[in-house]
Residue, then its C-alpha position, 0 to 999 in steps of 0.5 A: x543469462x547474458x552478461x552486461x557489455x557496457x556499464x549499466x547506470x540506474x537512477x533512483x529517488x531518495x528522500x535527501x532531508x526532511x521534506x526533501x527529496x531527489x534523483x540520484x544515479x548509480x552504476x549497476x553490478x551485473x547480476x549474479x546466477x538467480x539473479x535479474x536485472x529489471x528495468x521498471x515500467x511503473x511504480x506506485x506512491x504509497x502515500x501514507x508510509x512515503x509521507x512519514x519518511x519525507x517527513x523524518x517522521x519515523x519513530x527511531x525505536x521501529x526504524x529497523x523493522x520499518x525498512x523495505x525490502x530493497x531500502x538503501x540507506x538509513x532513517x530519516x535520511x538519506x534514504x532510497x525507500x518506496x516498495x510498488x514497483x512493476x518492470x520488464x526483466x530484460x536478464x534472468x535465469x530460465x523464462x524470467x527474461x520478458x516477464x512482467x513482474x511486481x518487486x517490493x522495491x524503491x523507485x528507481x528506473x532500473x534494478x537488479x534483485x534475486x528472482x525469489x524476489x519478484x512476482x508474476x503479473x499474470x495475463x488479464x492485469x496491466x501493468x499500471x494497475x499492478x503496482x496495487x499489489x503491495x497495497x491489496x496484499x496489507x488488505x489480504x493480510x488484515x482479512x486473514x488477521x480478522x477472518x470476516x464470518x458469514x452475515x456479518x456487520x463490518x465497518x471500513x473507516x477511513x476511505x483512503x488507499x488502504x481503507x478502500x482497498x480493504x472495503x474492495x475485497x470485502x464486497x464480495x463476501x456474503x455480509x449483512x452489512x458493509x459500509x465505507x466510512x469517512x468524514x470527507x462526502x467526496x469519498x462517496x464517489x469512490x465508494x460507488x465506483x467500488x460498489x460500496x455503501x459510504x457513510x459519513x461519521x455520524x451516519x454510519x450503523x452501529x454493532x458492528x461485528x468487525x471494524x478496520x481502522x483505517x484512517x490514522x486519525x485519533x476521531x476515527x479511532x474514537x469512532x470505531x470504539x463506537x461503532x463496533x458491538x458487544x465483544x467485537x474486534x476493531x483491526x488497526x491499520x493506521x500506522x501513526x509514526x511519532x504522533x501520539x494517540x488517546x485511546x478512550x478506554x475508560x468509557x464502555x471498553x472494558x464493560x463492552x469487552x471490545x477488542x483492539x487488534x493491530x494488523x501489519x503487512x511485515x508478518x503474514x497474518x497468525x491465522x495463516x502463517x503456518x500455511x502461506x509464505x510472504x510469496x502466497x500472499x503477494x501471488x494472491x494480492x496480485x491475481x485479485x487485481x484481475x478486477x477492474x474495479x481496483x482502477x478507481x484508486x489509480x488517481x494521476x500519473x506523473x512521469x519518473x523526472x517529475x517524482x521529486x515535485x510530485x512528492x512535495x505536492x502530495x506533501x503539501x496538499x497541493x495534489x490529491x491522490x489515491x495511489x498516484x503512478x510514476x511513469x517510467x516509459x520515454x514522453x510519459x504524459x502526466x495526468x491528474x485526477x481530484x478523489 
């Protein structure tokens, strides 16, 4: 391992208030033995969570479960969050210097973690696609959790980032039926870039063995209870923060005997906890994108000083994005793409 010769500083985003944000820099410490310094290529906006934290909005009772891995800071604010970041270690132990590597970590332009912390991207998948993989490992996660049978009938509603993304690896498993449902008739292209059947609302197919909720909406919801068939499994994967939620259970949930399962990324799925670590799990995540097809959720790039608007304009509506990318690299070019 070498040692720094100058002071290294780094730059992050923190979310500073509600509905505000913006870069702050900080000195770096050297790393320690097994330790590495990263300088990052790319990182990925989870749009969801990263909205409920511009907001203010997370739920004090859960804020200490709610933390990433690398947060600095506490809710609401100020708060250094994020967790899809992809970089260059430029010092490490052993064969770590050089490596291209995904860390659960905020955005910042350089970092310093333990190597325990950090996953190969393998060859075959590029640097900006890989900061899918916190989101395509919260799919593996609800697979497990639900463990999909052959010839089943499943339901993915809500066409967003997650939604997609579990309807993605859901394609090819040998089902009867897979549709992709969302209110927005959008949302089809999506679903024909991923290969996926889409329906909207009222036309999608009924008796469902398992439904992934995945729209954070209480009508998706409603709908799933719908949807689903005698004695199925709906998977809840909308995080909802400080907003309340009615649930119909008084109609036919109980005589139907249908189950509501919650399904979250911060514990390894039961079905496989004994058997995989959070390491397996992101190793896996991260060998699936291999596939192109995961491009199509890629929706814009914007470079690292632009970040703080870029938030504000996914927050007010004003840009549109599936998982939208922060360049880090010099005259980054920022492009838009409308889902």
């Amino acid at each position: 391992m070498t040692t720094f010769e100058h002071a290294v500083e780094a730059t992050a985003y923190w979310t500073t208030g509600p509905d505000q944000g913006g870069l702050r820099t900080e000195e770096l410490r050297r790393p320690d033995a097994g330790e590495a310094l990263v300088r990052t290529l790319f990182s990925g906006i989870s749009k969801g969570t990263e909205l409920v934290v511009h907001h203010a909005s997370v739920p004090p009772c859960v804020a200490e479960q709610m933390r990433a891995p690398y947060q600095e800071g506490s809710f609401p604010s100020p708060v250094k969050f994020g967790y899809l970041s992809v970089g260059i270690v430029e010092e490490g132990p052993d064969d770590w210097p050089g490596q291209t590597v995904f860390c659960l970590h905020p955005h910042q332009d350089r970092y310093v973690v333990p190597v325990s912390a950090l996953t190969r991207v393998p060859d075959g998948v590029p640097p900006r696609r890989a900061v899918l993989t916190g989101t395509v490992e919260t799919a593996v996660n609800a697979l497990w959790e639900a463990g999909p049978r052959l010839g089943d009938r499943i339901a993915v509603i809500g066409a967003g980032l997650v939604g997609g993304m579990v309807a993605t690896l859901l394609r090819t498993f040998p089902l009867e039926r897979l549709q992709l449902v969302d209110l927005d008739p959008g949302r089809k292209d999506l679903a024909d870039a991923l290969g996926v059947d889409f329906a909207l609302p009222d036309g999608a197919l009924p008796d469902c063995d398992i439904v992934f909720h995945c729209s954070a909406s209480q009508g998706g919801l409603e709908r799933s209870l719908k949807l689903v068939g005698d004695e199925g499994e709906i998977i809840e994967m909308s995080w909802y923060a400080d907003r309340p939620v009615t649930v119909p259970l008084g109609e036919d949930f109980h005589a139907r005997r249908l189950s509501l399962r919650a399904s979250q990324v911060g514990a390894v799925a039961r079905a496989r906890r004994h058997r995989r670590t959070n390491s397996d799990r992101l190793k896996t995540a991260v060998s699936l994108l291999k596939d192109p097809v995961f491009d199509a959720f890629l929706t814009g790039t914007s470079a690292f000083k632009e970040l703080p608007d870029v938030v504000r304009r996914l927050s007010d509506g004003t840009l549109e994005a599936l998982c939208h990318v922060i360049d880090y690299t010099p005259e980054s070019p920022s492009t838009e793409t409308k889902r």
